[in-house]
VOPAGU-2260 file (C-alpha; in pm, 1 decimal, decimal comma):
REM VOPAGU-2260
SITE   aa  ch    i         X         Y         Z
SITE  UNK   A    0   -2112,9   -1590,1    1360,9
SITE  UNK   A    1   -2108,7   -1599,0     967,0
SITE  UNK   A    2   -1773,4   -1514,1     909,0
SITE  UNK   A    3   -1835,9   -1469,8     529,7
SITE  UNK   A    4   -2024,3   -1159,6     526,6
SITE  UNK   A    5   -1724,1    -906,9     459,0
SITE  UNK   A    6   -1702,0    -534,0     630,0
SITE  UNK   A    7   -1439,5    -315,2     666,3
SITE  UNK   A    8   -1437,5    -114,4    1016,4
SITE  UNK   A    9   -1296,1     265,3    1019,0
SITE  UNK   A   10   -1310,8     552,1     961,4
SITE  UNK   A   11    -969,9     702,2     940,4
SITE  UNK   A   12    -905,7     879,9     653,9
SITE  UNK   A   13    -666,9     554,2     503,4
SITE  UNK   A   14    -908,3     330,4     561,5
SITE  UNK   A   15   -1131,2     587,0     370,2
SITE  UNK   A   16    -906,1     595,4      68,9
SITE  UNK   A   17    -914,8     197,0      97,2
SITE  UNK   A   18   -1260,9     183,2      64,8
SITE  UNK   A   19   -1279,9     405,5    -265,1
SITE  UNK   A   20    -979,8     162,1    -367,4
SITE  UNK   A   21   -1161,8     -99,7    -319,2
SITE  UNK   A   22   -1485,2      43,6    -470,1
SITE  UNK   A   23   -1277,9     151,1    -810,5
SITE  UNK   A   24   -1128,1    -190,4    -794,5
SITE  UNK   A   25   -1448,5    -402,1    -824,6
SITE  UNK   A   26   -1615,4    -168,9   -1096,0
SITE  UNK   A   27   -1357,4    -323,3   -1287,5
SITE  UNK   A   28   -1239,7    -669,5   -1411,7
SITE  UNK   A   29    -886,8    -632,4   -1378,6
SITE  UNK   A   30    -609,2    -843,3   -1166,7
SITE  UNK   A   31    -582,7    -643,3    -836,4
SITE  UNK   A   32    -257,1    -726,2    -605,4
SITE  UNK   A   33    -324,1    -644,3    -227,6
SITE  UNK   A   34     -49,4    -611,7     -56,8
SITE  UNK   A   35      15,3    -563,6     294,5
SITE  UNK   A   36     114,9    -715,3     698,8
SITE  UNK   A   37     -72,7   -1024,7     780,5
SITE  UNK   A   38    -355,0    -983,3     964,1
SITE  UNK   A   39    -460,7    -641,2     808,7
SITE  UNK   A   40    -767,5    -796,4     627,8
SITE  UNK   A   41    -706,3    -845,2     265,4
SITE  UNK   A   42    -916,0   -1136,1     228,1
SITE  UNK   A   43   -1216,4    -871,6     342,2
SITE  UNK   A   44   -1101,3    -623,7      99,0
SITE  UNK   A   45   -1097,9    -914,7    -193,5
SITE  UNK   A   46   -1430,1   -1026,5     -75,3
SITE  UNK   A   47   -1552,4    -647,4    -105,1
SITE  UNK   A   48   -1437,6    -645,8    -449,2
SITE  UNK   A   49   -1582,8    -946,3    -513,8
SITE  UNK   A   50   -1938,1    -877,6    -391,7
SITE  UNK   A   51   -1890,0    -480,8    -565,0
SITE  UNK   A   52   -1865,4    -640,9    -898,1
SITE  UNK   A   53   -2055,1    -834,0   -1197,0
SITE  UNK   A   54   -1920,0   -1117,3   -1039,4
SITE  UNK   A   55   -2077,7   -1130,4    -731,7
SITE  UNK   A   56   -2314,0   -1380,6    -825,5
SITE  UNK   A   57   -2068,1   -1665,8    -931,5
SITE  UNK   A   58   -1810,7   -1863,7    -683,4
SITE  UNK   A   59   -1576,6   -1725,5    -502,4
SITE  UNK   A   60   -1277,0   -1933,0    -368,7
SITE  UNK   A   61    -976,3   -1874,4    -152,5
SITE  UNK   A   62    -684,3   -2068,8    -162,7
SITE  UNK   A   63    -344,7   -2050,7      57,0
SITE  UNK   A   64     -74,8   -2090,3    -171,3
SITE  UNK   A   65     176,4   -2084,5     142,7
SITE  UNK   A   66     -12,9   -2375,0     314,9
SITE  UNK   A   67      65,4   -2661,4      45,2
SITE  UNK   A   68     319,1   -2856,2    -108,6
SITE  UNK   A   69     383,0   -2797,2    -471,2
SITE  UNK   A   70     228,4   -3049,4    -593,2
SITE  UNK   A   71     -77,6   -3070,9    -389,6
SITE  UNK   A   72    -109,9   -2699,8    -498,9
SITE  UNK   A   73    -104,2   -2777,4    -829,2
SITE  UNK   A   74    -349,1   -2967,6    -799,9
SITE  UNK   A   75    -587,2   -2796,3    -605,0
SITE  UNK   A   76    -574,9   -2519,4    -842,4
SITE  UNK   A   77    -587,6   -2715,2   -1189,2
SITE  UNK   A   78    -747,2   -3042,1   -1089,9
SITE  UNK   A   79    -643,2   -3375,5   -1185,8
SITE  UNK   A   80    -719,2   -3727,3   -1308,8
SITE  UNK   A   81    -769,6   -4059,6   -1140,2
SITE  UNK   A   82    -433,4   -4236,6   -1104,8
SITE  UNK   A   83    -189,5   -3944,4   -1190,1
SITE  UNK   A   84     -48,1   -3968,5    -831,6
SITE  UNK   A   85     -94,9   -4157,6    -500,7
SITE  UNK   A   86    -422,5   -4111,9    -344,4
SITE  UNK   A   87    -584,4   -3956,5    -684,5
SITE  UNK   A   88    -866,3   -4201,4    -672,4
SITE  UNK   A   89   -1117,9   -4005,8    -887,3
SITE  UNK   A   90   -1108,6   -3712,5   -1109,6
SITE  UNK   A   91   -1130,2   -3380,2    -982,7
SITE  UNK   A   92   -1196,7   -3036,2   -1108,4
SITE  UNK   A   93    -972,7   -2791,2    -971,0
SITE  UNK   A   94   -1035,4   -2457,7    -782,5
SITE  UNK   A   95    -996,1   -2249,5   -1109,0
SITE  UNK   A   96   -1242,4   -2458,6   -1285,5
SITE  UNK   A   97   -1494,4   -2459,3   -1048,5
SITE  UNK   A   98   -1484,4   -2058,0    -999,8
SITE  UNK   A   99   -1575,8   -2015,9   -1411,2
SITE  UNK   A  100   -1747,9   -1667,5   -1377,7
SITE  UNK   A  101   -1608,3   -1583,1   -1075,5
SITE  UNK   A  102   -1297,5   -1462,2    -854,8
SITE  UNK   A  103   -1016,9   -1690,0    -707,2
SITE  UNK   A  104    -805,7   -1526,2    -407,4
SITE  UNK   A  105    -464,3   -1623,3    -428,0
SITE  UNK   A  106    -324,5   -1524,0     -30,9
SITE  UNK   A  107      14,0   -1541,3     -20,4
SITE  UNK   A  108     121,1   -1575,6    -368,8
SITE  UNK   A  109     503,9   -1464,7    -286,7
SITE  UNK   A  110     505,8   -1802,8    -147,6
SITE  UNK   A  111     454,9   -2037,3    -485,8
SITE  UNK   A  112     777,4   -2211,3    -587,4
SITE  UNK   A  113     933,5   -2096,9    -981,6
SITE  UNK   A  114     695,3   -2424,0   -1131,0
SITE  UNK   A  115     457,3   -2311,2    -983,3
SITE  UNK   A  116     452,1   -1983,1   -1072,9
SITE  UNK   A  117     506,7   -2057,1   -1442,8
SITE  UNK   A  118     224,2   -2269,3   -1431,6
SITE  UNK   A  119     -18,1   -1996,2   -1323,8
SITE  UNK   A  120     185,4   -1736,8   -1596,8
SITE  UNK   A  121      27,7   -1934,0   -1839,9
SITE  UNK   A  122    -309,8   -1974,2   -1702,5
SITE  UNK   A  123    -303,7   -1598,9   -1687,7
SITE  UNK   A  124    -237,5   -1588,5   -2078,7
SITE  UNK   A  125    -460,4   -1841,5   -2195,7
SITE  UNK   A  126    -689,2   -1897,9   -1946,8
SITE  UNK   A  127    -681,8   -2289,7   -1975,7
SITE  UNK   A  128    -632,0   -2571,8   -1749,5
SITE  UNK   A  129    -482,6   -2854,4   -1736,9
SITE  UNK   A  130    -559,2   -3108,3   -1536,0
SITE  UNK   A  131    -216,7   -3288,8   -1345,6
SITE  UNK   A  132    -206,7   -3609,5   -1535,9
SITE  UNK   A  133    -338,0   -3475,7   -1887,0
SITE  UNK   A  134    -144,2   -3424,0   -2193,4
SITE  UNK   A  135    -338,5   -3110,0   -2302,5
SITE  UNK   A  136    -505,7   -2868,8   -2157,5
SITE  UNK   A  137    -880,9   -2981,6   -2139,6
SITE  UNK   A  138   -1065,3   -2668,1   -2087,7
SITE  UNK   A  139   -1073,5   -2255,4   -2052,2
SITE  UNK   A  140   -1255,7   -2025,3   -1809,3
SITE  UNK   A  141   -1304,4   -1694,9   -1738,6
SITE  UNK   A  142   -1202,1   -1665,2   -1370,1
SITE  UNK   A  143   -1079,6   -1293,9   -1222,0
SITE  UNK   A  144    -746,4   -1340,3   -1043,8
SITE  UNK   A  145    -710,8   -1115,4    -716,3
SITE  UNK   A  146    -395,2   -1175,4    -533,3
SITE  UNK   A  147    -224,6   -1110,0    -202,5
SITE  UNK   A  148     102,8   -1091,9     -45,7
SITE  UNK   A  149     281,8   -1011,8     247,4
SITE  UNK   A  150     630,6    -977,4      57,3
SITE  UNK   A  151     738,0    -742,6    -125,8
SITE  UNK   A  152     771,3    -871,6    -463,0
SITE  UNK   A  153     933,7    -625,3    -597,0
SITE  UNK   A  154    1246,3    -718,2    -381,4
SITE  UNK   A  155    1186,4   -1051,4    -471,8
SITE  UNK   A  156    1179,5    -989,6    -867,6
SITE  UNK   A  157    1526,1    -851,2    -836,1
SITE  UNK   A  158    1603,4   -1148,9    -593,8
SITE  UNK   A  159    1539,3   -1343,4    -877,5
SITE  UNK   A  160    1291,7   -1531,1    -672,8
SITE  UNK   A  161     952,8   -1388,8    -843,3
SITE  UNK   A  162     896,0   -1403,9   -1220,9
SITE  UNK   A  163     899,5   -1041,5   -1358,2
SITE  UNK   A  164     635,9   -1150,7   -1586,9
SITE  UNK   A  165     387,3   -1265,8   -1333,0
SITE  UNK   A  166     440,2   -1030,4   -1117,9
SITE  UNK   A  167     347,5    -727,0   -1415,3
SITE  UNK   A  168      31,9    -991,1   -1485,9
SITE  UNK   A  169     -90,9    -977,4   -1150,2
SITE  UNK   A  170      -7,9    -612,6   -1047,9
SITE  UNK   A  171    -278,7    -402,6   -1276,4
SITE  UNK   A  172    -414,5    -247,2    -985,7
SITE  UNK   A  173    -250,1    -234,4    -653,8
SITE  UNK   A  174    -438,2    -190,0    -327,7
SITE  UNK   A  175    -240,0    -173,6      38,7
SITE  UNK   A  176    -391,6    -281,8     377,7
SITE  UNK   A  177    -240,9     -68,6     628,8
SITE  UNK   A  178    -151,3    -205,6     950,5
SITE  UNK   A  179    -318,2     -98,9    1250,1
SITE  UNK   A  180     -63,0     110,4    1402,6
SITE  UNK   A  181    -156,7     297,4    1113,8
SITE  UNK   A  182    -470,7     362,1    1201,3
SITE  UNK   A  183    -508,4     397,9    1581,6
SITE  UNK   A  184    -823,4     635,5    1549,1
SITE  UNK   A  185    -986,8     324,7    1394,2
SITE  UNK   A  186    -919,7      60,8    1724,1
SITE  UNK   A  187   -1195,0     144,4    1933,3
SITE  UNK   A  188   -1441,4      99,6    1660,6
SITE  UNK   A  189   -1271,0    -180,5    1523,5
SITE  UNK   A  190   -1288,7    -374,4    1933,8
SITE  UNK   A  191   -1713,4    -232,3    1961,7
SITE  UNK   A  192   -1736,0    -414,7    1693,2
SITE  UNK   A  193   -1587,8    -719,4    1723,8
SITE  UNK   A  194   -1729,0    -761,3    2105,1
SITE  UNK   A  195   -2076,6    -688,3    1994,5
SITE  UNK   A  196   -2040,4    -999,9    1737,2
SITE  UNK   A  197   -1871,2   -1203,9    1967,5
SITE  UNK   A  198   -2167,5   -1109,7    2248,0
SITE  UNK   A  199   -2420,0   -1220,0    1975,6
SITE  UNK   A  200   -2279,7   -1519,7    1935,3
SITE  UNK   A  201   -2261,0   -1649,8    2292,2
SITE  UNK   A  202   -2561,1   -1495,6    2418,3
SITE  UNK   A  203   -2427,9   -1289,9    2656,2
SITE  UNK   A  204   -2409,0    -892,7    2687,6
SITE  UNK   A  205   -2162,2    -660,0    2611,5
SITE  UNK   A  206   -1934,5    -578,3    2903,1
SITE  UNK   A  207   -1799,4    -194,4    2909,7
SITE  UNK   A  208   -1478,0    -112,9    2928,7
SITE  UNK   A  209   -1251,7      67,4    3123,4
SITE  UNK   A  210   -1095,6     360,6    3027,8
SITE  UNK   A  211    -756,3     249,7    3114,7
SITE  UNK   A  212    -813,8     -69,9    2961,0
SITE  UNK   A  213    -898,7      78,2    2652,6
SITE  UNK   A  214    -590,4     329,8    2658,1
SITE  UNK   A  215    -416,8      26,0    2684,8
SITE  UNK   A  216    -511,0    -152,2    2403,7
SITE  UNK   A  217    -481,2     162,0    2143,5
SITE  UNK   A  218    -134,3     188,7    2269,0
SITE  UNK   A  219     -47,4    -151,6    2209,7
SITE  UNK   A  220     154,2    -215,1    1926,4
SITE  UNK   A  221     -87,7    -477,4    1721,0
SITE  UNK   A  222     145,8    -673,3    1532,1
SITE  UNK   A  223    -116,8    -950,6    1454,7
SITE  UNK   A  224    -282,2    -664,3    1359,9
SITE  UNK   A  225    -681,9    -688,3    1293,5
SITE  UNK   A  226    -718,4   -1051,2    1364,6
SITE  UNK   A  227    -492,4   -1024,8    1647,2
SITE  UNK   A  228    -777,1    -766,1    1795,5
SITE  UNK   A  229   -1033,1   -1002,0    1689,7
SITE  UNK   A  230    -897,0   -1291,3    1903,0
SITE  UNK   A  231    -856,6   -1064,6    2185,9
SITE  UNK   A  232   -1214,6    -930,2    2146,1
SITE  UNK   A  233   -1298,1   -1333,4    2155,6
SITE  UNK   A  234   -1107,1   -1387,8    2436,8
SITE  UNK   A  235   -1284,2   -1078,1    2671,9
SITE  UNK   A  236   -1576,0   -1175,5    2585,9
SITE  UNK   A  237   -1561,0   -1611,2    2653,2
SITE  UNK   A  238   -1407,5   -1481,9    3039,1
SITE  UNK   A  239   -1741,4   -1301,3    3006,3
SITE  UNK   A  240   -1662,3   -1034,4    3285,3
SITE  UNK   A  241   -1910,8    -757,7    3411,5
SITE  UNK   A  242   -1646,0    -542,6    3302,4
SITE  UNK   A  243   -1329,1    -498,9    3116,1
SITE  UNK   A  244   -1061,5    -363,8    3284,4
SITE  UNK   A  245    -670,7    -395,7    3287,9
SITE  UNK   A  246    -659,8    -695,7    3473,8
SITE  UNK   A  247    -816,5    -896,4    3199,7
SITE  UNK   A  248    -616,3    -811,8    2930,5
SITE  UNK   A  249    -294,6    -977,0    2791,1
SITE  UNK   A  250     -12,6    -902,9    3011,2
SITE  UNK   A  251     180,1    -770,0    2681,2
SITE  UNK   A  252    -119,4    -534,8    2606,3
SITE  UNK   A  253    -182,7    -445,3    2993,0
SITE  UNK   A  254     180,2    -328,5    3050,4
SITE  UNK   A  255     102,6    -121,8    2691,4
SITE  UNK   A  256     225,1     237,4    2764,3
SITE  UNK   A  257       6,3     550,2    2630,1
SITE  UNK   A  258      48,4     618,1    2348,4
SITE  UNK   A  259     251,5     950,1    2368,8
SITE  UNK   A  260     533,1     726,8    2539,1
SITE  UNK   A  261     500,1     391,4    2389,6
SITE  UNK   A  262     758,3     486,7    2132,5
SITE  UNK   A  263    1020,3     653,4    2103,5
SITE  UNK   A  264     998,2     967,7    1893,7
SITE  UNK   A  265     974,8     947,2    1514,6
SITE  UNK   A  266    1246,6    1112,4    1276,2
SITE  UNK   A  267    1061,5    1259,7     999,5
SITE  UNK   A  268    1137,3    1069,3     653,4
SITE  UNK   A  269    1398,8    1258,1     480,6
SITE  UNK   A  270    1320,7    1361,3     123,7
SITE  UNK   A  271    1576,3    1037,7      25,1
SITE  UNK   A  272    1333,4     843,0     202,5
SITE  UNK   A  273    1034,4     951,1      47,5
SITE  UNK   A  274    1144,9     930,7    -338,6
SITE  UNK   A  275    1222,1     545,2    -256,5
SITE  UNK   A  276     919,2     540,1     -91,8
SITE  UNK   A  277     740,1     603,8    -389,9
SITE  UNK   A  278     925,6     388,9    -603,8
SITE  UNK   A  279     993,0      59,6    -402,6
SITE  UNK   A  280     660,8      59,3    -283,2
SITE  UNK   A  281     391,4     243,6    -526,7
SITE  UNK   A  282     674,8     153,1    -797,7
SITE  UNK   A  283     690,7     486,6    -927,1
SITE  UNK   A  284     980,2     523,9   -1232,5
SITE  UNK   A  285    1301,8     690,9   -1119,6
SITE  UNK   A  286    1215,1     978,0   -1368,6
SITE  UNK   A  287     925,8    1108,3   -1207,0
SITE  UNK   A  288    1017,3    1018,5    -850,3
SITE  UNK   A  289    1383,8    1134,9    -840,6
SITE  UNK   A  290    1535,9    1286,1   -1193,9
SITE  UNK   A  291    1178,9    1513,1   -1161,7
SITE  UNK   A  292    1230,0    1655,4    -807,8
SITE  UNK   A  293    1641,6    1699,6    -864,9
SITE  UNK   A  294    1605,5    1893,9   -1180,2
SITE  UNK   A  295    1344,6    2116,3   -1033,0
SITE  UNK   A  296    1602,9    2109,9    -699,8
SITE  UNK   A  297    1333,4    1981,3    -489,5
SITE  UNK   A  298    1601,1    1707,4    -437,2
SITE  UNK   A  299    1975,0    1781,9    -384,8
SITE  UNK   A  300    2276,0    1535,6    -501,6
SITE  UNK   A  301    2340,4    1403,3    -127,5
SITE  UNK   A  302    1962,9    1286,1    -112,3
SITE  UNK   A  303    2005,1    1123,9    -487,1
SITE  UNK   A  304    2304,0     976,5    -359,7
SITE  UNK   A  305    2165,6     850,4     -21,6
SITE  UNK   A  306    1889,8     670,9    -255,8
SITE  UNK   A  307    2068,2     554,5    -459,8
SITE  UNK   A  308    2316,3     354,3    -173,0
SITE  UNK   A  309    2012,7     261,9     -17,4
SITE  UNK   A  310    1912,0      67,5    -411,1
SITE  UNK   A  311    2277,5     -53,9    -408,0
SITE  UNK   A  312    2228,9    -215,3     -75,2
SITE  UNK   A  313    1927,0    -374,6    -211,5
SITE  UNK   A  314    2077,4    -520,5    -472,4
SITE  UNK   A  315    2344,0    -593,4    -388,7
SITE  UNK   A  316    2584,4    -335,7    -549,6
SITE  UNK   A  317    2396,0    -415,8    -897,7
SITE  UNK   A  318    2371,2    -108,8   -1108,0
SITE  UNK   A  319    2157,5    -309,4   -1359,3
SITE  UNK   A  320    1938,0    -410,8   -1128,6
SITE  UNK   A  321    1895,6     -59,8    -976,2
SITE  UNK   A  322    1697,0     -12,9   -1323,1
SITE  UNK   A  323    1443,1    -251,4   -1278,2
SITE  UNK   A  324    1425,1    -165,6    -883,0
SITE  UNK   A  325    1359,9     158,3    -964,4
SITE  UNK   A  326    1059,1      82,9   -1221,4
SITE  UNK   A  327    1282,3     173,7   -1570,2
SITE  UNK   A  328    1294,5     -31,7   -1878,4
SITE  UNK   A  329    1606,3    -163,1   -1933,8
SITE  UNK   A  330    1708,6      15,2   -2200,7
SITE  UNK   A  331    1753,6     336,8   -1985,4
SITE  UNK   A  332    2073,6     179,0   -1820,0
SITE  UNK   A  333    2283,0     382,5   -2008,1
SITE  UNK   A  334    2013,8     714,7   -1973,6
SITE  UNK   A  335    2058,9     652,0   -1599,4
SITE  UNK   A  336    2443,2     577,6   -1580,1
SITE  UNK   A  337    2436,6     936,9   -1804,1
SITE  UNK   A  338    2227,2    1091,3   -1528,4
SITE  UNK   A  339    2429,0     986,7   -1203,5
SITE  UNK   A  340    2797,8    1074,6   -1380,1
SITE  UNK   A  341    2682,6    1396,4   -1500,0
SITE  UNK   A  342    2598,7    1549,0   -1173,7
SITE  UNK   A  343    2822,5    1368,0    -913,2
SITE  UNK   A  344    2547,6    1159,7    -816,5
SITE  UNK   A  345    2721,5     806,7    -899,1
SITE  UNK   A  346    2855,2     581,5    -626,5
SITE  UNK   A  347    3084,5     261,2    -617,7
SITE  UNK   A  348    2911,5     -70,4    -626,5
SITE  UNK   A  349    3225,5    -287,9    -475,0
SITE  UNK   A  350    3132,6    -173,6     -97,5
SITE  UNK   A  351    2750,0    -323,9    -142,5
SITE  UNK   A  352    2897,6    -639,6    -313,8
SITE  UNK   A  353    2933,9    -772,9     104,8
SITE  UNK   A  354    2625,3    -627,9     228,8
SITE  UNK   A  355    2402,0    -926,3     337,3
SITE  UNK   A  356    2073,1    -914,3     225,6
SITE  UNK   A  357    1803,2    -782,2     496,9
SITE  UNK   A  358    1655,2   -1103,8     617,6
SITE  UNK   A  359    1332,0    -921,4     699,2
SITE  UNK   A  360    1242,5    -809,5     364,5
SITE  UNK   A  361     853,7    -689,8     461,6
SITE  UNK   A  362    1018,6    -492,4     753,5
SITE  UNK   A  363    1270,9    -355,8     550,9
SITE  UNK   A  364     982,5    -217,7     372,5
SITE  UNK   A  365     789,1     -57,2     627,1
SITE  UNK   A  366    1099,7     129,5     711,0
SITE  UNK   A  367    1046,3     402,6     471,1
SITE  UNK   A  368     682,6     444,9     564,7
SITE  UNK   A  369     635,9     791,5     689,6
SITE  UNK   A  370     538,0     640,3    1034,6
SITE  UNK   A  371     894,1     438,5    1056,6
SITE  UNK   A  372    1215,5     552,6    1159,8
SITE  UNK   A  373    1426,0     682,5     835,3
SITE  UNK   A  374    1679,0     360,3     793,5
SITE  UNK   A  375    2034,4     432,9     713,6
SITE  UNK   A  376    2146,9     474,4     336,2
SITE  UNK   A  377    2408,5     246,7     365,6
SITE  UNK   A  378    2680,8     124,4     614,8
SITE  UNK   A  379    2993,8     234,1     709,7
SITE  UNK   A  380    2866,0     586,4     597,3
């Protein structure tokens, strides 16, 4: 199987709208940030992008920033010289230096410590390297930076664990993976075509499968997501039965329930929920997501309110940090103080000052998606 050769299986209409993301994306030269659930495929999409633009004909390299040390990071990105650390018996270029021309895919960039992410600030702005062990950087290159994360960094900017600066470098354009709960209408397709590869490669036929079976698997949860489907696909097709029924799937994906009554029913997103939506996640400024809507009373004060406990809780009762949050310069604190105290909309900060911060940040994300349960604003509301 050549694994390399990227495609992107659906047809629903958000993998539709990811595709002409995608497509805009690699007419262009600019950073792209792809966020989104492990397992959802944004290496494919960054290879898409790759191969869709002038760069297609130069190197492109991956790198997991989440799968090595610091320093051995460092140095697979910027290279190094012979002696400048145990085991550096010969001079290497690094990954940036050897894609010159062409695109370097940065997965899990939430995960680089603060050296490390000052160190690739800079090679954003100059575009030099320098080498671990030299005293000045020793050359430049023109590499396009595409990066991915699972985190929100946005959370993590006001965490003060992601550099605000990097993270406006990196974020030109944003593209989002959905998960694959998200797109249901696409699993079918998605398992064809992953058994049909998987048949190819150990010359044997492609077993049918049962209805049942395949009720099964499109009710089934998926949080592996893609590649979780594409080890299960795998996995059918080594057993190499006439057949696929229920019997030779996972127990966890056999005992899936339809779909109808897998979950439990879905509250509709309240309006709250929606105007964060659009600012935690497509970072949206609080004057065209909320002040826009209220003014035009598409928004009442109990749903500015609600968002606004639901920022507090966030940060932690920090008004100033609400600003950057919710995308606004800083020097609209006092614009947006103005705002809340005019019309009743301000709240105390002292009762978020003991609110823990949500361990889960990624899943406190998906909680305002329009296919998540609304969360509450705040507790002991």
């Amino acid at each position: 199987m050549d694994d390399r050769v990227p495609a992107l299986i659906g047809s629903s209409a958000i993998i539709d709208k990811l595709k002409a993301d995608i497509h805009q994306a690699a007419r262009s030269d600019a950073r792209v940030l792809i966020t989104g659930e492990s397992g959802t495929g944004k290496e494919v999409a960054t290879r898409l992008i790759h191969a869709g633009s002038a760069r297609a004909r130069h190197p492109f390299i991956a790198i997991n920033c989440a799968g090595l040390a610091e320093t051995l990071l460092e140095s697979e990105l910027f290279g190094h010289y012979r002696g400048s650390f145990t085991g550096a018996t010969r001079d290497k270029p690094g990954l940036l230096e050897r894609a010159h021309l062409g695109t370097v895919f940065l997965d899990e960039v939430g995960e680089m410590s603060a050296r490390m992410q000052g160190l690739l600030l800079r090679f954003l702005e100059t575009g030099e390297i320098q080498r671990v062990g030299a005293e000045r950087p020793d050359v430049r290159v023109d590499v396009r930076i595409i990066a991915a994360t699972n985190r929100n960094l946005g959370e993590q900017v006001v965490a003060g664990s992601f550099r605000l600066d990097l993270f406006y470098r990196l974020d030109v354009l944003e593209l989002k993976t959905p998960p694959l709960r998200e797109r249901r209408g696409d699993i079918e397709e998605l398992l064809a075509h992953f058994l049909g590869r998987y048949a190819e490669h150990y010359r044997v036929p492609v077993p049918p499968i049962d209805p049942d079976a395949l009720a099964r698997v499109q009710s089934y949860a998926w949080p592996g997501n893609v590649r979780q489907l594409k080890n299960l696909a795998e996995r059918l097709i080594v057993r190499a039965p006439d057949r696929i029924g229920c019997e030779h799937l996972p127990r966890e994906i056999a005992g899936a329930a339809p779909v109808a009554t897998a979950v439990a029913p879905l509250r509709a997103p309240t309006r709250a929920d929606q105007a964060i939506d659009r600012m935690l996640t497509s970072r949206e400024p609080f004057w065209s997501a909320v002040y826009g809507p209220f003014m035009s009373r598409d928004l009442t004060r109990d749903d500015v309110r609600a968002l606004i406990a639901k920022g507090l809780e966030l940060t932690r009762g920090s008004y100033t940090s609400l600003v950057q949050l919710f995308n606004m310069p800083a020097d609209d604190y006092k614009r947006f103080l103005n705002f809340l105290r005019k019309h009743q909309c301000q709240i105390g900060f002292q009762q978020f000052r003991t609110v823990p911060v949500p361990i889960d940040r990624a899943a406190e994300r998906q909680r305002f998606t329009a296919h998540s349960l609304s969360p509450p604003l705040s507790r002991g509301r």
